[in-house]
VOKEMAR-809833 format. One record per residue (C-alpha): chain; x negated, y negated, z negated. Coordinates in Angstrom, 1 decimal. Last residue first. Layout:
REM VOKEMAR-809833
("A"; (X; Y; Z))
...
***
This chain:
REM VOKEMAR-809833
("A"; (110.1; -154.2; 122.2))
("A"; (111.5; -151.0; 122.2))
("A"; (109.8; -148.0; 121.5))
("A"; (110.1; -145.3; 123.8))
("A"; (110.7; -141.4; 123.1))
("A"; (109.9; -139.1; 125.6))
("A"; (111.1; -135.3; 126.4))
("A"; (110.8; -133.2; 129.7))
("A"; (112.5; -130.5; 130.6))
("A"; (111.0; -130.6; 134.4))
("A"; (110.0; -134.3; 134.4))
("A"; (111.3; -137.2; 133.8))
("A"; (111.1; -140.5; 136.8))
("A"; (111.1; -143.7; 134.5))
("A"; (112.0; -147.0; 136.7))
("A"; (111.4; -150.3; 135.4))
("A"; (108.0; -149.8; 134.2))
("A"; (106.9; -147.0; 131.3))
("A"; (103.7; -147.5; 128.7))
("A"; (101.7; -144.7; 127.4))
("A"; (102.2; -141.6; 130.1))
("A"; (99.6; -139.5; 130.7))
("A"; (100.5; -135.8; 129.6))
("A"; (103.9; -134.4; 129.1))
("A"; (105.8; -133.4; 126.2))
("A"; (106.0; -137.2; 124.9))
("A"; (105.8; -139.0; 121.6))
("A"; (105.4; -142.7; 121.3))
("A"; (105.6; -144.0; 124.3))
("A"; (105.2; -148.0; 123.8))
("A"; (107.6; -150.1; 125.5))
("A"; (106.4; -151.6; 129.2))
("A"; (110.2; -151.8; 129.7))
("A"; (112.4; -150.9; 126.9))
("A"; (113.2; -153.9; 126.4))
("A"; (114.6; -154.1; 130.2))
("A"; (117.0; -151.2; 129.5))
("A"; (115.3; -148.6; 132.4))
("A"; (116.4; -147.1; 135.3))
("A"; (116.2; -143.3; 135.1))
("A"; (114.8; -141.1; 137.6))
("A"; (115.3; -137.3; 137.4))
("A"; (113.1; -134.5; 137.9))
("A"; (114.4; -131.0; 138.3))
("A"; (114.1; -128.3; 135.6))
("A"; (117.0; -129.1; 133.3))
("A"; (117.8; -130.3; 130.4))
("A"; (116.1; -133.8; 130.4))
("A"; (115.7; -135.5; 127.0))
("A"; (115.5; -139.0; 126.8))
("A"; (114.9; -140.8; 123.6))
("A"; (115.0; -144.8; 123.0))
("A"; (113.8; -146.4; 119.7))
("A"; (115.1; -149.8; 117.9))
("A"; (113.6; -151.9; 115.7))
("A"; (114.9; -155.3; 114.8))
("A"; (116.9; -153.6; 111.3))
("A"; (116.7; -149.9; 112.1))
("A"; (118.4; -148.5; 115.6))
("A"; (117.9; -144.8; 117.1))
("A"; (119.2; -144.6; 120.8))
("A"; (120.0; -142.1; 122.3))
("A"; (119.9; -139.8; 125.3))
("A"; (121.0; -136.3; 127.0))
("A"; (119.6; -135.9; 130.7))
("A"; (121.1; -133.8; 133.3))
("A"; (124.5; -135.0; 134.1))
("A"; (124.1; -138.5; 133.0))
("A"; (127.4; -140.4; 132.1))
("A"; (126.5; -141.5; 128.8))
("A"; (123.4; -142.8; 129.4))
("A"; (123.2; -143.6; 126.2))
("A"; (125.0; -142.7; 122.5))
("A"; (123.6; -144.9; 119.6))
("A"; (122.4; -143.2; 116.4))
("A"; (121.8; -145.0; 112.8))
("A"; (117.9; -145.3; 111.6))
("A"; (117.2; -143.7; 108.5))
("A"; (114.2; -141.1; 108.9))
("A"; (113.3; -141.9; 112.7))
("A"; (113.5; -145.6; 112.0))
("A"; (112.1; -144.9; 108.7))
("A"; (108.7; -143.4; 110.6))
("A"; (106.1; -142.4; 108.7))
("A"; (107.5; -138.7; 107.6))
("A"; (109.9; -138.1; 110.5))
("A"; (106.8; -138.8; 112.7))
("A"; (104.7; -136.7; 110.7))
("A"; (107.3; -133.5; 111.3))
("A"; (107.6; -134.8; 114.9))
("A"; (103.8; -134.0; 115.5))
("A"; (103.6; -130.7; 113.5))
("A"; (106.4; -129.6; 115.9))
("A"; (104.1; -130.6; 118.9))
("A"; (101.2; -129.0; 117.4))
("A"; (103.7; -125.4; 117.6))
("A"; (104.5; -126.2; 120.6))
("A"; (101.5; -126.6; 122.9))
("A"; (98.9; -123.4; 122.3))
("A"; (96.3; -123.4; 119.9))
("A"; (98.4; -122.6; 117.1))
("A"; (100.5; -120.7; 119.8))
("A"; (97.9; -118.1; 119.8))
("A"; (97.9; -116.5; 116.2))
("A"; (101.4; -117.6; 115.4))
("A"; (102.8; -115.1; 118.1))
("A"; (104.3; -115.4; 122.0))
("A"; (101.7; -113.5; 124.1))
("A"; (101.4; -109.9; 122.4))
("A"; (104.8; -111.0; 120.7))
("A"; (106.8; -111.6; 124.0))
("A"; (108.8; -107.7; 123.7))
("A"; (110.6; -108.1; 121.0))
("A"; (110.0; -106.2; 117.3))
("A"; (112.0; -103.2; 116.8))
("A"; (114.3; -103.5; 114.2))
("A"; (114.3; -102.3; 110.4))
("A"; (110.0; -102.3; 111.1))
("A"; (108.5; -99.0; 111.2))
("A"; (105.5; -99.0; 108.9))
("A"; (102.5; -101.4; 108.7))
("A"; (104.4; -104.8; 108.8))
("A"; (104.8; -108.0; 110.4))
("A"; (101.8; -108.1; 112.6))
("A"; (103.6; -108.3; 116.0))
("A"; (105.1; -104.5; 115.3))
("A"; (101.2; -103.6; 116.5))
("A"; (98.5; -106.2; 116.9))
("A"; (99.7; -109.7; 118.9))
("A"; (99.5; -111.9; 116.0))
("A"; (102.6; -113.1; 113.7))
("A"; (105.6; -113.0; 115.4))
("A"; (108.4; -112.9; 113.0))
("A"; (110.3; -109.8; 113.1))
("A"; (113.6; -109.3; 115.4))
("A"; (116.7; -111.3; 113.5))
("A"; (117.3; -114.0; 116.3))
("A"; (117.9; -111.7; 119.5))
("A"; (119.6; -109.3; 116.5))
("A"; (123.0; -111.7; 116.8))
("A"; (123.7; -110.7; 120.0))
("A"; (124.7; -113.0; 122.6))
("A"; (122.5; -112.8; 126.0))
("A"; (121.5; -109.0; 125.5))
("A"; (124.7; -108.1; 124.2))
("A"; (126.3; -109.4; 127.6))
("A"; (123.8; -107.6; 129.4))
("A"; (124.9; -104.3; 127.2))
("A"; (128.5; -104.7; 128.7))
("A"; (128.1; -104.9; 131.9))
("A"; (125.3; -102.0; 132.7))
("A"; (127.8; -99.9; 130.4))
("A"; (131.0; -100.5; 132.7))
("A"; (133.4; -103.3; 131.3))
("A"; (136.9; -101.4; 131.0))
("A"; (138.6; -103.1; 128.0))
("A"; (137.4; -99.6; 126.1))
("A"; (133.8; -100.5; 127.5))
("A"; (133.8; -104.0; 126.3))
("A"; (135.4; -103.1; 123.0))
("A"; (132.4; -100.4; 122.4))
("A"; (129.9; -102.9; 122.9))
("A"; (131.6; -105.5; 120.8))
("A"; (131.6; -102.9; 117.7))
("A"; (127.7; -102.2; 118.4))
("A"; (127.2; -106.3; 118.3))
("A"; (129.2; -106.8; 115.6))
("A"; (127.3; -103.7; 113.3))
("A"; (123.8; -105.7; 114.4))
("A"; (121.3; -102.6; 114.3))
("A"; (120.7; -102.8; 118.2))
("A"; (117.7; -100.9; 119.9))
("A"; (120.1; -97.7; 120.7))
("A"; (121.9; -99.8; 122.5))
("A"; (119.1; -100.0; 125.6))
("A"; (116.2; -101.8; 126.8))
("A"; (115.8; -104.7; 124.4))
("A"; (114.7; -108.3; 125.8))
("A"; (114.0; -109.5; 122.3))
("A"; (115.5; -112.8; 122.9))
("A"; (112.0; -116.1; 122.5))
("A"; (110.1; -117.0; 120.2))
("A"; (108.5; -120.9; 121.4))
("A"; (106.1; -121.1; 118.1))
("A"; (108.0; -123.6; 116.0))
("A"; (111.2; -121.5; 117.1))
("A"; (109.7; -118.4; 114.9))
("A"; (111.4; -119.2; 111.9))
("A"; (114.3; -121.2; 112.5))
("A"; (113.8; -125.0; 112.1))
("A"; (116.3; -127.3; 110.5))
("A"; (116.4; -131.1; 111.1))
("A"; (118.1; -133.5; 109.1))
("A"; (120.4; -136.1; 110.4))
("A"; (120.0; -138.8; 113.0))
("A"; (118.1; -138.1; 115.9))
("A"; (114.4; -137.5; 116.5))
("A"; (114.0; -134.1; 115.2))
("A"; (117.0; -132.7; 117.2))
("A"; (116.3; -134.0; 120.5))
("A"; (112.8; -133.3; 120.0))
("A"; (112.6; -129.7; 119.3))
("A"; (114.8; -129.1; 122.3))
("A"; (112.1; -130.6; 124.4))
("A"; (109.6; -129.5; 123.0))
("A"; (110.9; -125.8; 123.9))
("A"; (111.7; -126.4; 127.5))
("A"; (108.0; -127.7; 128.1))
("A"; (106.5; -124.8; 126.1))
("A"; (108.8; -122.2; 128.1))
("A"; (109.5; -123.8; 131.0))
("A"; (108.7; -120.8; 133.9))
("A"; (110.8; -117.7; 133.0))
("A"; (112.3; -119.9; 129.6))
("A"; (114.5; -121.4; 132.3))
("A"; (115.9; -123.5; 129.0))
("A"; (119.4; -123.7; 127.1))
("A"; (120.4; -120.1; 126.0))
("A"; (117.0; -118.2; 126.3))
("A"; (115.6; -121.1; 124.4))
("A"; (117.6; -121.7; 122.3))
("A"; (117.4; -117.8; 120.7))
("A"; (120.9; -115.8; 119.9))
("A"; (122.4; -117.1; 117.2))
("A"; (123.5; -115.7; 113.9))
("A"; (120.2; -115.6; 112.2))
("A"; (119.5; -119.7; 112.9))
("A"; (118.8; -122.1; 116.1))
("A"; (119.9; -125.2; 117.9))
("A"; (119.8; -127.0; 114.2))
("A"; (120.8; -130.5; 112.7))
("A"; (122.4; -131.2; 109.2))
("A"; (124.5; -134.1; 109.9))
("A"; (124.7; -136.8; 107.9))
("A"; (127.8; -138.9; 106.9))
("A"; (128.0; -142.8; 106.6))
("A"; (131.2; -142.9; 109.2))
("A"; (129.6; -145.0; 111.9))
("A"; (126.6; -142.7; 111.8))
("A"; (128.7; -139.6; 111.6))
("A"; (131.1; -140.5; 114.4))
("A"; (127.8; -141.8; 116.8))
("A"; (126.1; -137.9; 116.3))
("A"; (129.0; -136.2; 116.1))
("A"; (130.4; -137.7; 119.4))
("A"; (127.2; -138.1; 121.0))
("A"; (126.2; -134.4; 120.2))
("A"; (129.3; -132.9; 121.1))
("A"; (129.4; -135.2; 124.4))
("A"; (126.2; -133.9; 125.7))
("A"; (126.8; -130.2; 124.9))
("A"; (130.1; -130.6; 126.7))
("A"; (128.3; -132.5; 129.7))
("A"; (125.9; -129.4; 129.7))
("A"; (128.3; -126.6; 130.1))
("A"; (125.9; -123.6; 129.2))
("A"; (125.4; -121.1; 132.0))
("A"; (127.8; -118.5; 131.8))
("A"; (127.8; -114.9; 130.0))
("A"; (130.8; -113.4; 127.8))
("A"; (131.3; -111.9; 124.7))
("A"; (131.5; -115.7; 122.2))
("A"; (135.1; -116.3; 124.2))
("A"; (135.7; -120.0; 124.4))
("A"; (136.8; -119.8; 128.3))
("A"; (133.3; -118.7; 128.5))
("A"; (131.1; -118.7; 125.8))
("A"; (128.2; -120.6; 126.8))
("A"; (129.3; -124.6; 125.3))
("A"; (129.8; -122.4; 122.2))
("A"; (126.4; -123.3; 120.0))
("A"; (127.4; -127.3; 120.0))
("A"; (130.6; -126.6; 118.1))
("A"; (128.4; -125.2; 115.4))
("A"; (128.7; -127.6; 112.5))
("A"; (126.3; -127.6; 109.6))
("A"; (127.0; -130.8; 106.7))
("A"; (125.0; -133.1; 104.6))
("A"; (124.0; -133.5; 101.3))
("A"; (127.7; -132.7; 99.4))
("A"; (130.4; -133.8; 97.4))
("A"; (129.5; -136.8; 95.5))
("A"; (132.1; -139.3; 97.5))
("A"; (129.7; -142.2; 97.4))
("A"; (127.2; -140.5; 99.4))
("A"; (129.2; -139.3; 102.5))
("A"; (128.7; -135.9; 103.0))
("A"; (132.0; -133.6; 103.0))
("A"; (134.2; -136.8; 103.5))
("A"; (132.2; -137.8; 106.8))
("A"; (132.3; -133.9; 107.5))
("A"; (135.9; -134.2; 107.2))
("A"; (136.5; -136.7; 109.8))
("A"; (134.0; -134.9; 112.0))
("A"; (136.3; -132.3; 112.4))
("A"; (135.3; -128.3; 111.1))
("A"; (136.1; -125.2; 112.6))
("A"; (133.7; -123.6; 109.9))
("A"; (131.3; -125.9; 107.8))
("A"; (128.5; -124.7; 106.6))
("A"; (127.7; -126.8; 103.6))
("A"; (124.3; -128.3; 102.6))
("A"; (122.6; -129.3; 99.7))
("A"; (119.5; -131.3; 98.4))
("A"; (118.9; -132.3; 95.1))
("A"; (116.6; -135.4; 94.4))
("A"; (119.6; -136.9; 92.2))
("A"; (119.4; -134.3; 89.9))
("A"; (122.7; -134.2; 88.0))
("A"; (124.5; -133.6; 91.1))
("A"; (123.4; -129.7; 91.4))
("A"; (125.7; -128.6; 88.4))
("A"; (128.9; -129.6; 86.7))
("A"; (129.3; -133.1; 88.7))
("A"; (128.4; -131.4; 92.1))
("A"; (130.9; -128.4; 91.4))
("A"; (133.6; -130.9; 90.7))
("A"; (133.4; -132.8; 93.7))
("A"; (132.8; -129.7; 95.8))
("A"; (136.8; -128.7; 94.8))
("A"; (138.6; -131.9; 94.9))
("A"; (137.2; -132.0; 98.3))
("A"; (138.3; -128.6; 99.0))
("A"; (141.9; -129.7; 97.7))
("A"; (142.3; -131.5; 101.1))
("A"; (142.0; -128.0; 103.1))
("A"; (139.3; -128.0; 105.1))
("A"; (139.8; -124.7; 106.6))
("A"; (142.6; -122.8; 105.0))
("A"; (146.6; -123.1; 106.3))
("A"; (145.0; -124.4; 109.7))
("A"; (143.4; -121.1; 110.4))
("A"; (145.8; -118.7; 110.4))
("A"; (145.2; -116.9; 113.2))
("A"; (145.2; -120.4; 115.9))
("A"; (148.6; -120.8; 114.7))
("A"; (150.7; -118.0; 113.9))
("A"; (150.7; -119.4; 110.4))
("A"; (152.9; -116.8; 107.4))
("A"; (152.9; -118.0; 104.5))
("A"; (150.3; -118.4; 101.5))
("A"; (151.8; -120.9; 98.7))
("A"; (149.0; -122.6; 97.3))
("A"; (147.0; -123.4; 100.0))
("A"; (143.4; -122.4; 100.2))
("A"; (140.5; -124.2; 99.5))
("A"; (137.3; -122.2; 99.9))
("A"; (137.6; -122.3; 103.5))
("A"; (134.8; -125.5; 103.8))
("A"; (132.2; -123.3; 102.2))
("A"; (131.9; -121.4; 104.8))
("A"; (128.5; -120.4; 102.9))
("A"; (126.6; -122.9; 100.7))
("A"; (123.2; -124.0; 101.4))
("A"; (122.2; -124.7; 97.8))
("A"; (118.7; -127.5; 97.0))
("A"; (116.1; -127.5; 94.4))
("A"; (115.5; -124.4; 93.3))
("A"; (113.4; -124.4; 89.9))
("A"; (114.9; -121.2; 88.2))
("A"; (116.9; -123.3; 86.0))
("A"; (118.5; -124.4; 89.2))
("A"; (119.3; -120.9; 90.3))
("A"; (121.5; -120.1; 87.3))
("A"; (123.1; -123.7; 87.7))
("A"; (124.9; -122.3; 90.7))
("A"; (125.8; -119.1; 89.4))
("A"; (127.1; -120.9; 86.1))
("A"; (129.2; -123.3; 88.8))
("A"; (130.4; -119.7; 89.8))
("A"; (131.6; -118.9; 87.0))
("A"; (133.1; -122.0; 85.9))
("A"; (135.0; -121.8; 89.3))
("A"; (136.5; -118.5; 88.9))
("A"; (137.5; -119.7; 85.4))
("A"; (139.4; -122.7; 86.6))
("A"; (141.4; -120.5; 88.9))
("A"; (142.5; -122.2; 92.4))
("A"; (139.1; -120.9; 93.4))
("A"; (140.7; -117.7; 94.2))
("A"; (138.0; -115.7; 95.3))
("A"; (138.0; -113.9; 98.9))
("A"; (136.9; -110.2; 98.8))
("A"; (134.3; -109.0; 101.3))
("A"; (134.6; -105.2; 102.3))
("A"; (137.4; -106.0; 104.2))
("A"; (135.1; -108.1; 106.6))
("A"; (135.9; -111.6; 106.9))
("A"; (138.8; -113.8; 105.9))
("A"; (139.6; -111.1; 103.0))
("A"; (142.8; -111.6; 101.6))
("A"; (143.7; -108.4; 98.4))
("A"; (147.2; -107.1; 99.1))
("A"; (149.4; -105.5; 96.3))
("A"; (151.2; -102.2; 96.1))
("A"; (148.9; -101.1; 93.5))
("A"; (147.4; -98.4; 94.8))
("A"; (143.8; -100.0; 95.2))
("A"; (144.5; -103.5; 96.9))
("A"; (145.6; -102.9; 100.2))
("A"; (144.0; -105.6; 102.6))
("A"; (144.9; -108.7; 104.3))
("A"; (142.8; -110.2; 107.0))
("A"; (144.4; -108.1; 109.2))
("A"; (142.1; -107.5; 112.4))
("A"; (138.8; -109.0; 113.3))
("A"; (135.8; -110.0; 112.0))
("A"; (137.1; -113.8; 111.7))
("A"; (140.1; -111.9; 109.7))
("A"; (143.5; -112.6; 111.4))
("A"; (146.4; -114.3; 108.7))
("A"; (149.4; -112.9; 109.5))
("A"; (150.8; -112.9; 106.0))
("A"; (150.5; -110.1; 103.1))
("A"; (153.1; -109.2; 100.7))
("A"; (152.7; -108.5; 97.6))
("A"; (149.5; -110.8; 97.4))
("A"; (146.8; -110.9; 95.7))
("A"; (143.8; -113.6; 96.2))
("A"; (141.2; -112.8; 93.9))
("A"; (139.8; -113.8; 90.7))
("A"; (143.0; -113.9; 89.3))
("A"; (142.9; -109.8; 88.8))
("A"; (139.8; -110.3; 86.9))
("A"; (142.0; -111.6; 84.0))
("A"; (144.3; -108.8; 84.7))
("A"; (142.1; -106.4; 84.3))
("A"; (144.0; -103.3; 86.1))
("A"; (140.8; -101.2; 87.0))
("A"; (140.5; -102.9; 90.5))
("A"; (140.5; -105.9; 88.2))
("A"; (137.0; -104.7; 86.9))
("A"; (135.8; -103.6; 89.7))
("A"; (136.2; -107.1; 92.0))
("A"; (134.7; -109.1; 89.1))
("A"; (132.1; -106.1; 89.2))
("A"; (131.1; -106.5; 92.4))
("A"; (131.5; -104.1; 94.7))
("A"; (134.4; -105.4; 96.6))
("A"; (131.9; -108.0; 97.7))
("A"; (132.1; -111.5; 96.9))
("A"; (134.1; -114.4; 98.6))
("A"; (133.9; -118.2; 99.4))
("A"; (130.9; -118.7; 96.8))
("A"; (128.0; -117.4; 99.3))
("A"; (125.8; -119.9; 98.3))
("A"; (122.4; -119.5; 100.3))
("A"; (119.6; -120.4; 98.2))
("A"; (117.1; -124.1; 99.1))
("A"; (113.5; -123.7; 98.2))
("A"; (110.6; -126.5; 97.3))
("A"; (107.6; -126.9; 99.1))
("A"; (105.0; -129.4; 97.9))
("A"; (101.9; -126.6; 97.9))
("A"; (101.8; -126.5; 94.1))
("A"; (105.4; -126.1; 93.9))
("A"; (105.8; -123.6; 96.7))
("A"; (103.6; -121.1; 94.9))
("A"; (105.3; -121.9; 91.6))
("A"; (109.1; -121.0; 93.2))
("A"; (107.3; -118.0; 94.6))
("A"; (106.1; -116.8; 91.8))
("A"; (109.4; -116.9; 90.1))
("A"; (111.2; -114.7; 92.7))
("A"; (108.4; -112.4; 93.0))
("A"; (109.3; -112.1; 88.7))
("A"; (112.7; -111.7; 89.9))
("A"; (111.5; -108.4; 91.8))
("A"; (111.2; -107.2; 95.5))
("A"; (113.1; -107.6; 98.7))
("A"; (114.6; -104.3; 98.6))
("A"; (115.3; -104.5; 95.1))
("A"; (117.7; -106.9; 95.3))
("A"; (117.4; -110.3; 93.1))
("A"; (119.6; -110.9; 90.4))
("A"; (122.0; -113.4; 89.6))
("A"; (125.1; -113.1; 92.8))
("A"; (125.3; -110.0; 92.0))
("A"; (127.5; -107.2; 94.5))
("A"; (127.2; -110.1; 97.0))
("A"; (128.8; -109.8; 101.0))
("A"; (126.7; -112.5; 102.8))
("A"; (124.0; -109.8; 102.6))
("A"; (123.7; -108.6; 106.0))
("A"; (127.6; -108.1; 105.9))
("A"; (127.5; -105.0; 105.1))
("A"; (124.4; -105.1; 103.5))
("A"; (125.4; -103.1; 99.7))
("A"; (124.5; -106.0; 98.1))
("A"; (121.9; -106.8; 95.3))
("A"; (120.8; -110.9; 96.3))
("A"; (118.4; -112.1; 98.7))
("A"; (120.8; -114.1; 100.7))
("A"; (119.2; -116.3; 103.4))
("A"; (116.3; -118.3; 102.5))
("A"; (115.7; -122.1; 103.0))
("A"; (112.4; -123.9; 102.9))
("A"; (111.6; -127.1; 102.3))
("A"; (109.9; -129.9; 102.9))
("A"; (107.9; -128.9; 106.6))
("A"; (104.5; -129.6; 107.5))
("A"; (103.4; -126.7; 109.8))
("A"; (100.0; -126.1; 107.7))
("A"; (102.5; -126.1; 104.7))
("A"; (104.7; -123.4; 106.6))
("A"; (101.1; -121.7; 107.0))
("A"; (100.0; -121.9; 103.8))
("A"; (103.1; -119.9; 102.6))
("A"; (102.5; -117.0; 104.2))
("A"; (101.7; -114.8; 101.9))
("A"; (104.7; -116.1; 99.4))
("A"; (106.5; -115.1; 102.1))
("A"; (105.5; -111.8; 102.5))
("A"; (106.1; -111.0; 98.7))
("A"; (109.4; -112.5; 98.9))
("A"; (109.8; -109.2; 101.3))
("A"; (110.2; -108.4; 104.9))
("A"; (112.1; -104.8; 105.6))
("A"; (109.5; -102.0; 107.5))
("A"; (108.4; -99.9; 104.2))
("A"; (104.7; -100.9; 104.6))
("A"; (105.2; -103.1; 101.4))
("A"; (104.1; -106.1; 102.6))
("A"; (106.7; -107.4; 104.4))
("A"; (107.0; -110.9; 106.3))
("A"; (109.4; -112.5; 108.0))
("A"; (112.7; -110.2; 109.2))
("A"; (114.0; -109.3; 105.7))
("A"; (113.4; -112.7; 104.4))
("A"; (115.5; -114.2; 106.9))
("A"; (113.3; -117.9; 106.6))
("A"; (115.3; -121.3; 107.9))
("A"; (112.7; -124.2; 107.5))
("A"; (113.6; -127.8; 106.6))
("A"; (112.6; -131.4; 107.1))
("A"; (112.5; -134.0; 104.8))
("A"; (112.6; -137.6; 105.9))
("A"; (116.0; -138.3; 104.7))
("A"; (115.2; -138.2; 101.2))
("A"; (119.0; -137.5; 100.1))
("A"; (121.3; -139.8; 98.0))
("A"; (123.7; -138.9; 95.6))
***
């Protein structure tokens, strides 16, 4: 399988885009609306979280139907019409895959609560549990109705694991997969999909909560390969993706590398923790920029070497917003903002926009705990206090790392609820959107500058195919590459910070061409290249 490396993607949460409804929850119908625009912006493809019937308590990623489209977000037939729409305007659709677990109100989950024993091996039951810790917290084992047994859930209880070790699990859910296909989508992102492969024999791992005994298990490989032969791999054009938890890069390398027919390309996140203190996501620092540098040179040279591709994002609906994480967004908003764009969109892999990013959004800024819906953030309020944080504490932690700084509605113009709905949105919209919105940052510096390195991806192969080559290793402000393609070879310097930094340059790089820049002016550099606050240029080299 091999991917058309110049596509770029957009990350929509339908609940938070568009709704037209009035009832305050976005809708297909919204994005269908707003199509135009994402063509105006120039992207491939769009990717939508789970639209699926669920009962939410995992904002979806816990499916009661993994074939039918909740109610909430409107009707198959909205479905359908939005597949067309994005056909005729070149945009095709990637579904989240949530095939790791389902919700305990599905009716697999039903049916062998009711003593179906061929529903039964759809789940992990135990008699007696291990010490496995559930990401969410706690046991990750659960009583299983009043059978004496013990269902695993990795995440919340409410989110059963299934037992791909059964061959009818997994023609179910290859039947899930092709379901979507005959609808016209043509690409999967698929959810932890790296934990789907757990041992055999389950025993006890004190280890890091239990993680070793099921992320990235060999048999996961055996695993993908099958599902790409039964379903997305007979359409070479397809596109997929896998969120990989606690991944390596020698696995991602497996996960994506053409030959092996597995998948696309791969989502890490070891990039997103260089701010949690001592490794801890509830806690504030300034982000460790030498880690953030090294992570990105060490994925970004390992998966070149190695044939994979990376999937490449700073932003999605479980992260708070770059730019309040990496950026003095105070007084480099637009500057700090190309600059991320840039990094990502020039290097090797394929770039993912969250919606809003192409226009600079920016953390809500909420006043108080009453503005949070996020269940984990709530729950991490309350530890805080009971570990003795005072209030003022805790709720500035929230501020920096909640989950709802990415969900708030889409900025759209600067009229009421930021022009996403006519009712009371599901959460309050942030504070930036009489400035920050669609409406003015057309005209404003960002959202042109994405257009820009959309077109570059586009015309460029160097940009599109080129491998990655880590430089200036040792800099403690500026992260840089190089991208190499037969005699061509393109240099990209991205300062993080605010102050200016001089950089003596590789002589063929001297007098190259500039080919993008944040900043004004420049078209040719000397020996010396003195960056701006947060600035970004990328130099051809003669």
């Amino acid at each position: 399988m091999t991917i058309d490396k110049r596509k770029v993607v957009y990350q929509i949460y339908p609940k938070s885009y568009k709704d037209t409804s009035g009832n305050g929850v976005g809708d297909l119908k919204g994005i269908i609306e707003k199509m135009p625009y994402l063509k105006e912006l120039g992207i491939d493809m769009i990717w939508l979280n789970p639209f699926y019937p669920s009962p939410q308590r995992d904002n979806g990623y816990d499916v009661a139907d993994y074939t039918a489209v909740n109610p909430d977000f409107g009707t198959m037939a909205d479905f359908e019409e939005l597949i067309a729409v994005g056909q005729d305007l070149g945009i095709d659709f990637m579904l989240d895959m949530v095939l790791n677990h389902c919700s305990t109100e599905h009716e697999w989950f039903q049916k062998a609560l009711a003593g179906d024993e061929y529903y039964q091996d759809f789940f992990i039951l135990r008699d007696q549990p291990t010490d496995w810790v559930s990401k969410f917290g706690g046991n990750a084992w659960a009583p299983f109705g009043n059978t004496g047994k013990y269902y695993l859930h990795l995440f919340d209880v409410t989110q059963a694991d299934l037992n791909w070790r059964n061959p009818n699990v997994r023609e179910e859910l290859f039947k899930v997969v092709n379901f979507w296909r005959d609808k016209g989508v043509k690409g999967f992102r698929f959810d932890v999909i790296n934990l789907i492969g757990k041992d055999e024999e389950l025993v006890d791992c004190p280890v890091n909560d239990g993680k070793p005994a099921y992320t990235d298990r060999p048999i996961t490989h055996d695993y993908l390969k099958m599902m790409n032969n039964a379903s997305f791999g007979q359409d070479s054009s397809f596109m997929t993706v896998g969120e990989m938890s606690a991944t390596t890069i020698e696995n991602c390398i497996l996960y994506t590398a053409p030959e092996r027919e597995e998948l696309s390309m791969a989502f890490n996140f070891h990039h997103l923790k260089v701010d949690y203190l001592d490794g801890q996501k509830w806690t504030i620092m300034d982000f460790d920029f030498v880690a953030l540098r090294d992570l990105f040179h060490s994925w970004g040279e390992g998966m070149s070497k190695g044939d994979g591709w990376n999937a490449l994002f700073y932003n999605n609906h479980d992260q708070p917003r770059a730019l309040n994480r990496f950026v003095d967004v105070k007084n480099f908003r637009n500057e700090g903002a190309t600059m991320l764009a840039a990094s990502i969109h020039l290097s090797r892999g394929t770039p993912y926009i969250y919606m809003g990013e192409e226009i600079g959004m920016i953390d809500p800024d909420y006043s108080s705990m009453a503005d949070y819906v996020d269940i984990e953030s709530l729950n991490a309020y309350q530890i805080m206090l009971n570990e003795g944080k005072t209030p003022e504490q805790a709720f500035a932690i929230i501020q920096a790392k909640s989950r709802d700084n990415s969900r708030t509605p889409m900025q759209w113009d600067g009229s009421e609820n930021a022009g996403f709905t006519t009712g009371t949105p599901w959460l309050k919209a942030g504070k930036s959107y009489q400035e920050i919105n669609v409406e003015n940052e057309k005209k404003g510096k960002i959202f042109p500058f994405y257009q820009q390195l959309i077109k570059l991806r586009k015309e460029m192969p160097l940009i599109a195919e080129g491998d990655y080559k880590a430089t200036y290793k040792d800099s403690t402000s500026v992260y840089a590459f190089e991208r190499h393609l037969d005699d061509q070879k393109l240099l990209v310097l991205n300062n993080f910070y605010a102050d200016q930094v001089t950089l003596d340059l590789e002589e063929a790089y001297q007098n190259g061409q500039v080919l993008i820049s944040n900043y004004t002016g420049e078209a040719t550099v000397g020996q010396k290249l003195t960056l701006k606050a947060y600035q970004t240029i990328a130099i051809l080299g003669k």
